[in-house]
Structures are given as structure tokens and as C-alpha cells.
C-alpha positions in Angstrom: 39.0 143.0 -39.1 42.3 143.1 -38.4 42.5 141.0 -35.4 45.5 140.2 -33.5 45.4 138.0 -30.7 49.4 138.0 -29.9 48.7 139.7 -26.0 47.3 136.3 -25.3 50.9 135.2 -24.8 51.8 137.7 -22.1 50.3 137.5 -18.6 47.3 138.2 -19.5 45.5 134.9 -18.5 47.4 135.2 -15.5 47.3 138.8 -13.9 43.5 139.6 -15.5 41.2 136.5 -16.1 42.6 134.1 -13.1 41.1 136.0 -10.0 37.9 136.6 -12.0 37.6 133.1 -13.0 38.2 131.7 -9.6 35.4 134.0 -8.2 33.0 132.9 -10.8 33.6 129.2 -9.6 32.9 130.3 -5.9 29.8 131.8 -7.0 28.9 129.1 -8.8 29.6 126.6 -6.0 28.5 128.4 -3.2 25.2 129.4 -4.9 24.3 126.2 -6.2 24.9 125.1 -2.6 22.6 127.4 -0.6 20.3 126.9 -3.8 19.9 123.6 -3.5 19.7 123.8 0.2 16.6 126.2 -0.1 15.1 125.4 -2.7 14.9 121.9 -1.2 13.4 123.3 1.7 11.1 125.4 -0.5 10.0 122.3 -2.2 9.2 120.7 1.4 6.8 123.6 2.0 5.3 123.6 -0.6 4.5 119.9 -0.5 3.7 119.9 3.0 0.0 120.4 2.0 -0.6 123.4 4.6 -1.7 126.8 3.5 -0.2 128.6 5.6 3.7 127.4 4.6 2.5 126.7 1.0 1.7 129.9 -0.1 4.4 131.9 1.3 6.9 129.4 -0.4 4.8 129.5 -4.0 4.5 132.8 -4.0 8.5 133.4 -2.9 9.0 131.0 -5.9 6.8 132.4 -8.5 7.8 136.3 -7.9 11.9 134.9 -8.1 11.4 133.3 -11.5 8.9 135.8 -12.8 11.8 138.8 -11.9 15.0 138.7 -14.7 18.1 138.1 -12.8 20.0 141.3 -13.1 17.3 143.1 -12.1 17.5 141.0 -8.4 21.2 141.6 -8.8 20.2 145.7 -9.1 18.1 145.9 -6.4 19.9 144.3 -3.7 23.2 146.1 -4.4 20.9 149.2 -4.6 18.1 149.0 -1.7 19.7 146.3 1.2 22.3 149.3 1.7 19.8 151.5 2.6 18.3 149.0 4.6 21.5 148.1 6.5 22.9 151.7 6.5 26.0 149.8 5.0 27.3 148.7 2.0 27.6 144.7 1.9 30.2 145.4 -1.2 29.6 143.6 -5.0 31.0 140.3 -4.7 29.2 139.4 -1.6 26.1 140.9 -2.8 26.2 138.8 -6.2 26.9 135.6 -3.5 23.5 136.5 -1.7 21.6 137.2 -4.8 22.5 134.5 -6.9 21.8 132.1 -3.8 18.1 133.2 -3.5 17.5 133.5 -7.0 18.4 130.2 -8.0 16.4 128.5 -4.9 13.8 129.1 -6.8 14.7 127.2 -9.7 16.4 124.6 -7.8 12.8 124.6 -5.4 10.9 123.8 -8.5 13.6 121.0 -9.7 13.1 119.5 -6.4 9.1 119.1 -6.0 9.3 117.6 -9.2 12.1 115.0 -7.8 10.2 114.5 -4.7 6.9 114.0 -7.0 8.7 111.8 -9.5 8.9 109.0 -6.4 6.4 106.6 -6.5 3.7 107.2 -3.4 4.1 103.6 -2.8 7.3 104.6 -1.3 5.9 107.1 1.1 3.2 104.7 2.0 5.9 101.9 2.9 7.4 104.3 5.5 4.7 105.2 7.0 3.5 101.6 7.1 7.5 101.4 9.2 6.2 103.7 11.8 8.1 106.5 10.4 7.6 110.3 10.4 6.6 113.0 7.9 10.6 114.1 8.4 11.7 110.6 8.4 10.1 109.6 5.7 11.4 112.8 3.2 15.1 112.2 5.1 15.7 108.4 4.2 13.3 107.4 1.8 12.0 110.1 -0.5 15.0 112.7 -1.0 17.6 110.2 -1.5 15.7 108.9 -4.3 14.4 112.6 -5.5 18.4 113.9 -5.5 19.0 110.2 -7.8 16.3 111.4 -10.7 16.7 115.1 -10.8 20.4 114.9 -10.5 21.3 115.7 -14.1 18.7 118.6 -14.4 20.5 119.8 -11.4 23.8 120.0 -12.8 22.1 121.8 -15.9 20.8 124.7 -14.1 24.1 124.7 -12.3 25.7 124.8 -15.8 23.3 128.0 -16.7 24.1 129.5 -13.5 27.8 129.5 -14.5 26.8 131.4 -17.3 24.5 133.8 -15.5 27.6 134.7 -13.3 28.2 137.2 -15.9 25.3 139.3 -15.0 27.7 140.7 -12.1 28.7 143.1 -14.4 26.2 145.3 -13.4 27.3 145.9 -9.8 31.1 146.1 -10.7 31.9 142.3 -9.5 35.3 141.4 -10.7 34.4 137.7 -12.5 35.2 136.1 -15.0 34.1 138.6 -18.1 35.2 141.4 -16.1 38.6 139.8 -16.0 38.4 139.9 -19.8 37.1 143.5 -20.2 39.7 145.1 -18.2 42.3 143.3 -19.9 40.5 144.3 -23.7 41.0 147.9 -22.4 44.4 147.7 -21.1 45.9 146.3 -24.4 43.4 147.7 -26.2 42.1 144.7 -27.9 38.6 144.7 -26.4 37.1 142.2 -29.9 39.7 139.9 -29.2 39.0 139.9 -25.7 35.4 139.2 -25.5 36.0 136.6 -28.7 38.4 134.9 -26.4 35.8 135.0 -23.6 33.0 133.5 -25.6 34.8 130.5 -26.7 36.2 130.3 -23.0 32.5 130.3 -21.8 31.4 127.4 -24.7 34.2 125.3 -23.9 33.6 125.0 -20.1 30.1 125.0 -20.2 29.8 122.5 -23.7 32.7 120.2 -21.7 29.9 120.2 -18.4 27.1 119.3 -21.0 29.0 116.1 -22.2 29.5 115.2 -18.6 26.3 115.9 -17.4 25.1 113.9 -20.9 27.3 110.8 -20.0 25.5 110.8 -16.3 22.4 111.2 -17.1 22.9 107.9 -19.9 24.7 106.0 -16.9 21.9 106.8 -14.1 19.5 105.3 -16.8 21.5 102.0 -16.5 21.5 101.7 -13.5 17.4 101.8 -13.3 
């Protein structure tokens, strides 16, 4: 094939693939973030055991994970312009979407955490005197976070990868970083070779760690 990967040496790294990688790692931080935040909050209204904040949440849930991601990504680079009468540009765009997206993965992570804690828990509180909000705050989340903590940091690991869906709206992340420097030298297989293995090696090296936790939460139960 002919391959020749000797451009690696120049800046390339450095001037093309370092300001995309950086703003894959926001995304990744900031929406697993706001994910967790509401999709914790989704989980709480879904659990809450009234209709009326139940099936809103379920149904936000069910049509986010039912949807393939780009095609969220599409729409709200597309359609919230026309909404806004103003363009909210790609990279904030991809921040918002990924954040709502992934609540509802992290939402459904969550009940599961929350449901995983023995009732005898929630019974004990309540026996303290304390509250519905109390009880969730100090006793049941606490414990919920503890258990679903590795599963966590796996769909945080496969959101990292699904930052390279931003390609559709023109984001500059990570793989764009690669692209553009695959058409500047005009080495666009080497490129996206070298961007494959960089994807495996940060996302296998997170697998390992998240492998290691998971073995030393088991411990300590």
C-alpha cells in the first residue's frame, strides 16, 4: 500500500490533532457532567411513583435512546437555529446535544443504582424521620453512585468515542484534527490509521482502569 507515515514527525500532532483532542475531552467531561446530573434527576422522576412526572421523564428517555445519535446531533444544528433566529455555532451545539443525549443513558444507569439499594435502607430513613429528598440525598444515592460507578465510567468511555459523530456539523475534535491533517500532507490512510489506534489506546487504557475499579469496589463489599 505504500504507506508512509514519516509526516508524523513534523508538527503535525501539534498544530492539527492537539486543539481537536482537547475539545473532545471537554465534550467528554462536560457532557458526562450535565448527563449524569440529568439523568440522575430523570431517574428521581421516574421513581417518584407519580404519573404526572413519570411519564414525561420515560417518555423523554425512551424517544433519546430510541433516536441514533448523529441524527440528535443533525437536528439541533439544523432546527434550534430556526428556532432561536441564530446560530448557536458547532462546538456548542455538539456540548448541548451530547449533554441531553447521554441523560438518557446515564438516567437509566441511575434507576438501576437507585434500585440496586436494598429497601431496607429506605425504610431505615424513614423510620429516622427523614424525607423523600433526605432520604435519596444521604442514604440512597451515595450508595447508588458506589454500585453503578464502573458502568458509569463505561458509557463515559463510549461517549468519548461517540465524540466523533461531530463530524457531521463541522466540529473541529479529535478525528477532524486527523482529517485535515490527512488532506494537507496528503496521507489521508495514514491519518485515520493513526487515529484508530489513537482511539483504542485511550479508550482500551480507560477499560483496564475502569476493570481494576470495578475488581477493587468488589473488595471492599
Amino acid at each position: 500500500m505504500n504507506l508512509d507515515f514519516s509526516f508524523l514527525t513534523g508538527p503535525v500532532l501539534v498544530d492539527y490533532v492537539s486543539k481537536g483532542f482537547l475539545f473532545s475531552i471537554q465534550l467528554t467531561l462536560v457532557a458526562m457532567i450535565g448527563g449524569i446530573v440529568l439523568g440522575t434527576l430523570l431517574a428521581l422522576l421516574r421513581l417518584s411513583g407519580k404519573p404526572w412526572l413519570a411519564v414525561p421523564a420515560a417518555a423523554y428517555v425512551n424517544t433519546m435512546r430510541s433516536v441514533p445519535l448523529v441524527m440528535v446531533i443533525l437536528w439541533f444544528f439544523l432546527l434550534v437555529p430556526l428556532l432561536l433566529g441564530r446560530t448557536l455555532g458547532a462546538e456548542l451545539s455538539a456540548i448541548v446535544t451530547f449533554t441531553l443525549f447521554e441523560a438518557a443513558y446515564y438516567s437509566e444507569i441511575m434507576r438501576a443504582g437507585i434500585q440496586s439499594v436494598p429497601r431496607g435502607q429506605v425504610y431505615a430513613s424513614q423510620a429516622m424521620g427523614m424525607t423523600y429528598r433526605q432520604s435519596m440525598t444521604l442514604v440512597v444515592l451515595p450508595q447508588a453512585f458506589r454500585n453503578m460507578l464502573p458502568v458509569l465510567l463505561t458509557q463515559t468511555i463510549v461517549l468519548f468515542q461517540d465524540t466523533s459523530l461531530v463530524y457531521a456539523i463541522g466540529a473541529y475534535d479529535l478525528l477532524k484534527g486527523f482529517e485535515v491533517a490527512g488532506k494537507n500532507f496528503n496521507r489521508p490512510v495514514e491519518t485515520y490509521l493513526v487515529a484508530a489506534v489513537f482511539y483504542f489506546t485511550i479508550s482500551f487504557s480507560l477499560s483496564m482502569l475502569v476493570k481494576r475499579l470495578q475488581a477493587r469496589i468488589a473488595i471492599i463489599r
